[in-house]
C-alpha positions as CSV (number, residue, x, y, z in Angstrom):
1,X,-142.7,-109.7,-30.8
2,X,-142.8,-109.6,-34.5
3,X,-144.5,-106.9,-36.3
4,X,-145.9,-107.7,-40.3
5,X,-147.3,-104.6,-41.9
6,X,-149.7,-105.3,-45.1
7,X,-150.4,-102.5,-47.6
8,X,-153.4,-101.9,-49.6
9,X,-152.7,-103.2,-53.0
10,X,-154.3,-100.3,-54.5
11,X,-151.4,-98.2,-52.2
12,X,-148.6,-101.0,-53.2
13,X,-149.4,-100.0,-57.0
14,X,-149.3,-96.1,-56.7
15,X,-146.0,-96.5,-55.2
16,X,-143.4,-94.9,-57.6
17,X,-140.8,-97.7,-57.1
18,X,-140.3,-101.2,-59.5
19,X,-142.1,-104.0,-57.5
20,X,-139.0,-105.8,-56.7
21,X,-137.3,-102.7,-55.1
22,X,-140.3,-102.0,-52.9
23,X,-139.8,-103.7,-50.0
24,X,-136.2,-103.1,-49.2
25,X,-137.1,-99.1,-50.2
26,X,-139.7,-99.0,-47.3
27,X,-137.9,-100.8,-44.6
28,X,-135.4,-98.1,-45.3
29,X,-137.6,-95.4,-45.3
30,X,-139.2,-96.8,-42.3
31,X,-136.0,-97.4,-40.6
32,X,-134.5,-93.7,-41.4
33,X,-137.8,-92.2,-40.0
34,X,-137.6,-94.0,-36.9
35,X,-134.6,-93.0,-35.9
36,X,-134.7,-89.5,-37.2
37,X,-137.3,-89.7,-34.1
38,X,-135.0,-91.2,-32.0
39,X,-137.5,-94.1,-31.5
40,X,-134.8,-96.6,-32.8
41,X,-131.1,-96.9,-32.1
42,X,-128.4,-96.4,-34.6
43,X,-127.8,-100.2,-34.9
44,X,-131.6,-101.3,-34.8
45,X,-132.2,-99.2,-37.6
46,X,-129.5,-100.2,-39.6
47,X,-131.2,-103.7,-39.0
48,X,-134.2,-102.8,-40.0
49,X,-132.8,-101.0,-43.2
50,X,-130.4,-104.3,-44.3
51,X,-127.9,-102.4,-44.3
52,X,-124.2,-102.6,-42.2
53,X,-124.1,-99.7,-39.8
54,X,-121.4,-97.8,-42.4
55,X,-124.1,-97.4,-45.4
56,X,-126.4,-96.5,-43.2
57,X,-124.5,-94.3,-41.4
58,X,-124.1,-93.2,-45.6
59,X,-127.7,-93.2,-45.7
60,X,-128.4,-91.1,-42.3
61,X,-125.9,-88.3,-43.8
62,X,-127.1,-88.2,-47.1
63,X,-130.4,-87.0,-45.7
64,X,-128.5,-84.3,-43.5
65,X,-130.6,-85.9,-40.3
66,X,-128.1,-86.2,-37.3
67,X,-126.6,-88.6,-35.3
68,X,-128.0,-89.5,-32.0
69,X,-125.4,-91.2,-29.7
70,X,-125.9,-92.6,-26.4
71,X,-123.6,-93.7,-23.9
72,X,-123.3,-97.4,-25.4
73,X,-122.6,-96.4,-29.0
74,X,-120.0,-94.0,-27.9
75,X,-118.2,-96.9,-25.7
76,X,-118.6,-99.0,-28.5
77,X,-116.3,-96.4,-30.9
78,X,-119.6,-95.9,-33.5
């Protein structure tokens, strides 16, 4: 399955971000908010976010949210 969200150009041009930053700013945002509510895993959302799973990790702290392990991250060492 693959997902594509559009967004209302009159919603893409109130967004506070340079045009070039906006894409990579809301898979980030989108990715941090879905595992905040534990709807993603760890390394999925890092995925998401285009990030390695240490800046996200970064990114995951920086916001103060916590870290959800399961069983297979924790075998893993993450």
């Amino acid at each position: 399955m693959r997902v594509h969200l559009d967004i209302a150009e009159s919603l893409a041009a109130s967004l506070r971000l340079p045009a070039a930053e906006a894409e990579a700013r809301l898979r980030r945002e989108l990715a941090l908010a879905l595992y905040g509510q534990q709807i993603l895993p760890f390394g999925k959302a890092s995925e998401l976010a285009g990030t390695t799973r240490f800046e996200f990790a970064g990114l995951v702290a920086s916001r103060s949210m916590p870290r959800h392990y399961t069983e297979e991250d924790l075998a893993r060492g993450q």
